[in-house]
N, C-alpha and C positions, 0 to 999 in steps of 0.2 A: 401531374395532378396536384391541384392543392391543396388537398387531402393531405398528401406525402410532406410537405413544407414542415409544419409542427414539429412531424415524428424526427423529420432528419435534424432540425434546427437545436431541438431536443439531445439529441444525439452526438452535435456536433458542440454546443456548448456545454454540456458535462464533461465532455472528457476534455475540451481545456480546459474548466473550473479544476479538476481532478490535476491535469498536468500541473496547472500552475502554485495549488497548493502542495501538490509530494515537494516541487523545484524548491520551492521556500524554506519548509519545514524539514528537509534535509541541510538546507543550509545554516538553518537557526540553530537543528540540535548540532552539528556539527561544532559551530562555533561555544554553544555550552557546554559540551561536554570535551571537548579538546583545546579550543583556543584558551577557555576560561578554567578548564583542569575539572567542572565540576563531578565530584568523584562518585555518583549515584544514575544511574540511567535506571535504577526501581523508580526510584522518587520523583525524577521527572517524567516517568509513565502515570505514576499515579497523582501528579499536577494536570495532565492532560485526561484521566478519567473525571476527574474531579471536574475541570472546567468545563467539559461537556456535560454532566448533571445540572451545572450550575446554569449553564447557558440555555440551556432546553428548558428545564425549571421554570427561570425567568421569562423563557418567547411563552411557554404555555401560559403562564399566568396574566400576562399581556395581549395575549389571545391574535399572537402571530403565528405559531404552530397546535397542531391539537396531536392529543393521541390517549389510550385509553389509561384510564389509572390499574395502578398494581390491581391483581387477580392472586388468586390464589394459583391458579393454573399458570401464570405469565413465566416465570421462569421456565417450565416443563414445552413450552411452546415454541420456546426461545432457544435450548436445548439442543446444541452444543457451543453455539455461535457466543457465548458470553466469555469459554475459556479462551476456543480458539483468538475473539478479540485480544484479551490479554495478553496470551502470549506472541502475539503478533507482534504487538505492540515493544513488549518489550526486548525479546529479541533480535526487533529491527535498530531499538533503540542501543542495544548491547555491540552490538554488527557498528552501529556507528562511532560509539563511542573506541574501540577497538581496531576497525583497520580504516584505511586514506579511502576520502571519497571514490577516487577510479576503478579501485579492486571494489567496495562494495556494491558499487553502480552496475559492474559486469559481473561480479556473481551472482547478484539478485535476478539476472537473466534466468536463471535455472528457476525460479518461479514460473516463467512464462512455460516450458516445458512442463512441468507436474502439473500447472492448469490444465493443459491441452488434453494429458490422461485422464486427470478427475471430472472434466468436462463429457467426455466421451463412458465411462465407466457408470458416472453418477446421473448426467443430463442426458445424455444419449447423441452428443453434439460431436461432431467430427471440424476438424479445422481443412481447410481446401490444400492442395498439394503446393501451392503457391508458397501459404502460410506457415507450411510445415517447414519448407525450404530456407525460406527467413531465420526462424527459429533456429531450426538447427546452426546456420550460420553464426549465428550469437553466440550460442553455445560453444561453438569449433575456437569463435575469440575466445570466449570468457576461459575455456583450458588452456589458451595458446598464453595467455596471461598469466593467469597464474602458476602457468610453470617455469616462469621466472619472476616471481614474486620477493624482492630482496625485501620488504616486511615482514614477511607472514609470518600470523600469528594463529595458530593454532584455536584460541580461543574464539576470536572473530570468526573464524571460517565454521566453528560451530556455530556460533548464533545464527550468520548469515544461511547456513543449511535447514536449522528449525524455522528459522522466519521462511525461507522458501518454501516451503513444506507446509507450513501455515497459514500464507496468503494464498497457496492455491486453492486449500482448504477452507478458507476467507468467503472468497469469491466466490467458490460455488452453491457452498451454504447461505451467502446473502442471497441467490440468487433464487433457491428452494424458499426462502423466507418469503421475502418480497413478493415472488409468484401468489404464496400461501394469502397473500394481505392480511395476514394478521392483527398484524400492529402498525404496519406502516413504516415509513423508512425512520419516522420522529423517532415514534416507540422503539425499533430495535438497536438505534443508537441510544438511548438514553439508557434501557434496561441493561444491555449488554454492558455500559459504563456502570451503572450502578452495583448491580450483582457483583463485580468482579473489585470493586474498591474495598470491599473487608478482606477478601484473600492477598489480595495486592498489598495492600498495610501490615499484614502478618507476615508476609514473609518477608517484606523491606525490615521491620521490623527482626526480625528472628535472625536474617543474613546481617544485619551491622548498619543496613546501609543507610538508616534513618537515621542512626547516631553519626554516621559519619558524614551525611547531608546538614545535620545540625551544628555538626563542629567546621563546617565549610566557614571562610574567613570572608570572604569576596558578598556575603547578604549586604551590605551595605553600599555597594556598589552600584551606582546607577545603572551604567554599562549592561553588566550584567544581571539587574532585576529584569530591565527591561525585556535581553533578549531571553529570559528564562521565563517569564509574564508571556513573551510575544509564543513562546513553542510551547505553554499551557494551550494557549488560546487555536493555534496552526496546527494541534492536535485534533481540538474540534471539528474544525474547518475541514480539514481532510479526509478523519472518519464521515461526514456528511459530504464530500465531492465523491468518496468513494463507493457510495451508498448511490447517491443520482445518479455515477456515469455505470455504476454494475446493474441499476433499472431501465434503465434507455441504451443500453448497449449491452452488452454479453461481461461474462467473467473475465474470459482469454483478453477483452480489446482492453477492459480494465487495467489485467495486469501488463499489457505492452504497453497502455498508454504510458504508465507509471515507469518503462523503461526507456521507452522512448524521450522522457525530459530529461534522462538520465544521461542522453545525450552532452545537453550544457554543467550538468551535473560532472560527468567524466571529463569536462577539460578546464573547469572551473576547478574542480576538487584536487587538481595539481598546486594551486598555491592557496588553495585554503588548508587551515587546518596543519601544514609544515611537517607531514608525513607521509609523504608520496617521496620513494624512492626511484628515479627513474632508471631504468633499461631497455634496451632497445627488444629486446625480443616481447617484454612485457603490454611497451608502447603500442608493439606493432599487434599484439592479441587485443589491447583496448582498441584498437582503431577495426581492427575487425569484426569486434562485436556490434562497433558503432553501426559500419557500413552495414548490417542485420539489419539494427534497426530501424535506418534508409530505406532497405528494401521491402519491409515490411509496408514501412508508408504508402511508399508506390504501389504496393498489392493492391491495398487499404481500397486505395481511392480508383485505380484500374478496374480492380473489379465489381466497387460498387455503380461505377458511370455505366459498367455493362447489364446492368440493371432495368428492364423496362419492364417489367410486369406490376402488375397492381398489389400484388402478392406481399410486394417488400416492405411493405409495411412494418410488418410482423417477424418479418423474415431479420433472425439474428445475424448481426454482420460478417461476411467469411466461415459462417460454421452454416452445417447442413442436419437436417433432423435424419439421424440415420439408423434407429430404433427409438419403440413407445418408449417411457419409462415407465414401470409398474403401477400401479394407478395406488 
């Protein structure tokens, strides 16, 4: 039906918009925060809250986006999604700055798993035995890896645990929002960035890391403005791909999308960055998680071509309504 054309088109171009920016902006912070030594991942979370104010700001006022002005209730509306933002944020940013692309490409798999509970717990959404199968395979890589991790660093594997924990919790909360129409996707990235930039500056502040982002040597540096200008900017971009593909598609496809780049991610991030230690048992756990994510594709798309009801419209991808939520 032609009907169905939009929804799917919809559907299918957010989450490569989505892919294409995670692929990017993992590779930008990476190169700022490791290649170029820069010693603060607060500070460049809080260039990327920043430049999403600023950019939003600037489309309202040009009257490319609309959304409603501050309320006295908008915060309370918004309410939790402004922390959970943040510490998403910077967590993911901490996870990067701390271990080599490949390990954190396949441990952020364990996100896709804590969606699939919060999805089901929170939404009432069950993922199909297919999906589940996938997943878990990932999974089975991402321990097969890092049990032979000749980095590991302790720290890292805690951020990347709070970031996991926190994008599942991301996803399903954008996803209660958005339903809600409240504010619109504009509004709850713009607010979410705004609210959370005085906390965010006090505690960069309070921990060191402002004075230690100001005594950085490398500001005059072209090289390096730029790619630190460019992951202000692919901050925006991403909090907004993640926003369109968690409205036109579900939480869970969100968070596999985002793994699934992770793909060229995991064999790219062997010579970016000059800390990927290789071993063969570790190899062989990234190449497993990969093949997850292979499989998953093929679910993806098998199961939706078995699709012929008029129904699917509505109908969230791979996941089945398996209880109301409480009203």
């Amino acid at each position: 039906m032609n009907t169905q054309q939009p929804t799917r088109y919809l559907r299918i171009s957010s989450a490569l918009f989505y892919a294409a920016a995670s692929f990017l902006i993992t590779v930008v912070n990476k190169i700022v925060l490791t290649s170029y030594k820069f010693p603060s991942f607060q500070v460049l979370g809080l260039g990327q809250m920043v430049s999403t104010v600023v950019v939003l700001s600037m489309s309202k006022k040009f009257g490319y986006v609309s959304f409603p002005s501050l309320q006295k209730d908008t915060f309370r509306r918004i309410w939790p999604l402004p922390l959970i933002f943040a510490g998403n944020m910077m967590t993911g940013l901490g996870g990067t700055q701390q271990l080599s692309l490949p390990m954190l490409t396949v441990l952020r798999r364990f996100s896709i798993l804590m969606t699939m509970v919060a999805e089901y717990y929170i939404l009432g959404l069950t993922a199909s035995c297919s999906v589940q199968f996938s997943v878990y395979m990932m999974i089975f890589g991402a321990l097969v890896a890092a049990s032979e991790d000749l980095a590991f660093n302790l720290q890292g594997y805690t951020y990347i645990s709070l970031n996991n924990v926190l994008t599942a919790s991301n996803g399903v909360f954008l996803k209660k929002k958005l339903d809600a129409k409240d504010l619109g996707k504009n509004g709850l990235l713009f607010y979410n960035s705004l609210f959370m930039i005085p906390l965010a500056l006090i505690i960069a502040g309070v921990s060191g890391d402002l004075h230690k982002a100001w005594e950085y040597q490398q500001w005059g540096d072209i090289g390096f403005l730029s790619q630190f200008m460019g992951s202000c900017f692919m901050g925006f971009v991403l909090s907004y791909s993640t926003l369109l593909c968690t409205q036109y598609n579900s939480p869970l496809t969100t968070t596999i999308v985002g793994c699934l780049k992770n793909i060229a991610v995991t064999y790219l991030g062997i010579f970016i960055g000059g800390d990927y230690i290789f071993s063969v048992t570790n190899f062989i756990g990234l190449n497993i998680s990969v093949a997850g994510s292979l499989v998953y594709t093929w679910v993806t798309f098998r199961e939706k071509e078995t699709r012929k009801s008029g129904n699917d419209v509505d109908e969230k991808p791979l996941l089945t309504k398996e209880k109301e939520s409480p009203a």
